[in-house]
C-alpha positions in Angstrom: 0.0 0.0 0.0 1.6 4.5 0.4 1.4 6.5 2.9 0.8 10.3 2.8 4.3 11.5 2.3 3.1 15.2 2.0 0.5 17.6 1.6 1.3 20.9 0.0 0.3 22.9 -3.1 0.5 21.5 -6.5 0.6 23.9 -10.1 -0.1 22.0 -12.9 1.1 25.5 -15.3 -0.8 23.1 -18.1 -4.2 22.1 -15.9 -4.8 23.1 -12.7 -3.5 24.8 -9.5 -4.0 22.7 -5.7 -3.5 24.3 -2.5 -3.5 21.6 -0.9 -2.5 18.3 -2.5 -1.4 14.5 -1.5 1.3 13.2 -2.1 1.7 9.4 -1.3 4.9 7.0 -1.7 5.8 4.7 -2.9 4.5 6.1 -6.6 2.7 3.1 -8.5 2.5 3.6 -12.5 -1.3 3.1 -13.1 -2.4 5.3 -10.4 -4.0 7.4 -12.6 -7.9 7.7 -12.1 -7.7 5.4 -8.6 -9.0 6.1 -5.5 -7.0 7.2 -2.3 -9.2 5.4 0.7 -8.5 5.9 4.1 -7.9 3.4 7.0 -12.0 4.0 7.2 -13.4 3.3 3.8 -13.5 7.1 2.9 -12.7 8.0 -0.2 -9.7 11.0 0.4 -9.2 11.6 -3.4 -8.4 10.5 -6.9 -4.7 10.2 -8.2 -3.7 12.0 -10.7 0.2 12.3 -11.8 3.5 10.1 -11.2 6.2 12.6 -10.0 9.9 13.0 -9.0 11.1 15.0 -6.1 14.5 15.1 -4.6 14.7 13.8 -0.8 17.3 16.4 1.5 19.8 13.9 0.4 19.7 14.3 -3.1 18.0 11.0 -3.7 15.0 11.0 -6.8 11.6 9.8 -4.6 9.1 9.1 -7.1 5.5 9.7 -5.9 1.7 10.2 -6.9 0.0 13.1 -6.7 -3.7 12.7 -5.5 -6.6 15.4 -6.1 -8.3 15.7 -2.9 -11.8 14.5 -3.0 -13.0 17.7 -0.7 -12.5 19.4 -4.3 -15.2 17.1 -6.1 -18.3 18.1 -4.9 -18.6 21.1 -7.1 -17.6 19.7 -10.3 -19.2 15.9 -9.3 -22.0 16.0 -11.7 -20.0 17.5 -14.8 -17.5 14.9 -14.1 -20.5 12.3 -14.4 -22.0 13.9 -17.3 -19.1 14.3 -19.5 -16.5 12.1 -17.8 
């Protein structure tokens, strides 16, 4: 399974801007689309892109970035609709 290696703001110049995204470790390839679900079944949010990020040692840590799923609500039923 990750774990939550950070939360902090994510801009996608090309898509979108996050104040507040996940970041989860270790990275897996076809996260894309899947689900982040908490220890309690709740859904926390959807991941979204594999990324690199240097460790304080100078080490590549590869991880997914997840769109929290606080941020859904509002666009749920275009999402639905459209896909």
């Amino acid at each position: 399974c990750c774990t939550v290696a950070a939360r902090q703001e994510f801009a996608g110049y090309w898509e979108y801007m996050l104040d507040e995204a996940i970041f989860t470790a270790p990275a897996h390839p076809s996260w894309g689309g899947a689900g982040l679900i908490g220890g309690n079944g709740e859904l926390l949010g959807i991941g979204s892109l594999v990324m690199q990020q240097q460790d304080g040692k100078g080490r590549r840590v590869d991880l997914n970035m997840v769109v929290p799923a606080n941020l859904l609500p509002p666009i749920l039923e275009d999402l639905l609709a459209f896909g």
